[in-house]
C-alpha positions in Angstrom: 214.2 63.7 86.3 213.4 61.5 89.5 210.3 59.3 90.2 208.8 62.2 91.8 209.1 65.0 88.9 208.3 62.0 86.4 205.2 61.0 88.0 203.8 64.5 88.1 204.5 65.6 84.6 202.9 62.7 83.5 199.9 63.3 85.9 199.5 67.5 84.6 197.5 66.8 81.8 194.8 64.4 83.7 194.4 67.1 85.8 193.4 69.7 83.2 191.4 67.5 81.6 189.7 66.0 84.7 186.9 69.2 85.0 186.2 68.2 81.6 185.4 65.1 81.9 183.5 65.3 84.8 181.2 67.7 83.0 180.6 65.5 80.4 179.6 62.9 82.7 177.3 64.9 84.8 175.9 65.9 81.5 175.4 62.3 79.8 173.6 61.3 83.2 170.9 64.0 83.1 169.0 61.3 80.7 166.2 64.4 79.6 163.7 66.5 81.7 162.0 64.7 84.6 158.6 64.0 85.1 158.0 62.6 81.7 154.1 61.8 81.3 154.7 57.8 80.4 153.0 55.8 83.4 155.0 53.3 84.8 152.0 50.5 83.8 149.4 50.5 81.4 146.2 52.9 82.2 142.8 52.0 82.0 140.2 54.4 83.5 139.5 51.2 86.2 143.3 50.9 86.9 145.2 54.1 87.5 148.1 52.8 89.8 150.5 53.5 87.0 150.7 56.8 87.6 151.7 56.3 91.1 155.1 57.9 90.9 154.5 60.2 87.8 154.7 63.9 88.1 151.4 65.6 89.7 150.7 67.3 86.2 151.4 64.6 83.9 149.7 62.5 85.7 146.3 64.5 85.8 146.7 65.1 81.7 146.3 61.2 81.7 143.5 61.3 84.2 141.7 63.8 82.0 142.8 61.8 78.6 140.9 58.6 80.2 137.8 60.9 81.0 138.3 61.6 84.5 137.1 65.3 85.7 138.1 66.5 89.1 135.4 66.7 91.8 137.1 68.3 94.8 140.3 69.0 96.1 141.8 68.9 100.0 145.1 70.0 100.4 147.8 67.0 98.5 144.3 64.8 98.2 142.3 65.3 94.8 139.2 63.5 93.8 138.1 62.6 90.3 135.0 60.8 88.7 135.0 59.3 85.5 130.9 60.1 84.4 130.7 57.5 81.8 131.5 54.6 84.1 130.8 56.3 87.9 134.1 55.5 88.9 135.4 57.6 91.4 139.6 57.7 92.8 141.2 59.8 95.1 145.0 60.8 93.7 147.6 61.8 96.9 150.6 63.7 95.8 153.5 64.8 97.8 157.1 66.8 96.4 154.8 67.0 92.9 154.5 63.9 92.6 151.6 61.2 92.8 152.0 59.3 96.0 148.9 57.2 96.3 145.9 56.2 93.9 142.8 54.5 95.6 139.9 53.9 93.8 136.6 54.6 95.6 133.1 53.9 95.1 130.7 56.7 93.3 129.4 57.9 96.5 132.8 59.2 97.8 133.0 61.4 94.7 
């Protein structure tokens, strides 16, 4: 056998093999569904930036858990008011996700 011949008998089997693997590695990286519902900081009903970056509907499910009801909606732009404490945000969302959180005063609700 030369170099050649030895060099690609050798290299047949990572070849076959290579889809394989490559599956397996697309498959370990998936790492679950997306959008998972855990904010990326604490929540209090006074300090809602951790859902920026959550999934839209997650994110209102925590809105909702923390008493918030929804008051209007524009568009990407909701508004929500928590009635126990008049606290009142707007939530922006953009590609399903939440894209800004800005906390208002009761009137704007």
């Amino acid at each position: 056998m030369t170099g050649s011949q030895t060099e690609r008998t050798h290299m047949m089997p990572i070849r076959r093999s290579l889809p394989a693997v490559l599956l397996l590695v697309l498959a370990a990286g998936c790492g679950g569904p997306r959008g998972t519902a855990v904010p990326t900081a604490p929540l209090t009903s006074a300090d809602l930036s951790g859902l920026l970056g959550m999934s839209y509907n997650p994110a209102i499910d925590q809105m909702r858990a923390l008493g918030y009801e929804s008051v209007r909606a524009r568009g990407a732009t909701s508004y929500w008011s928590e009635p126990r404490s008049g606290r009142c945000t707007r939530i922006g969302r953009s590609r399903g996700r939440v894209t800004s959180v800005t906390m208002l005063s009761p009137g704007e609700c």
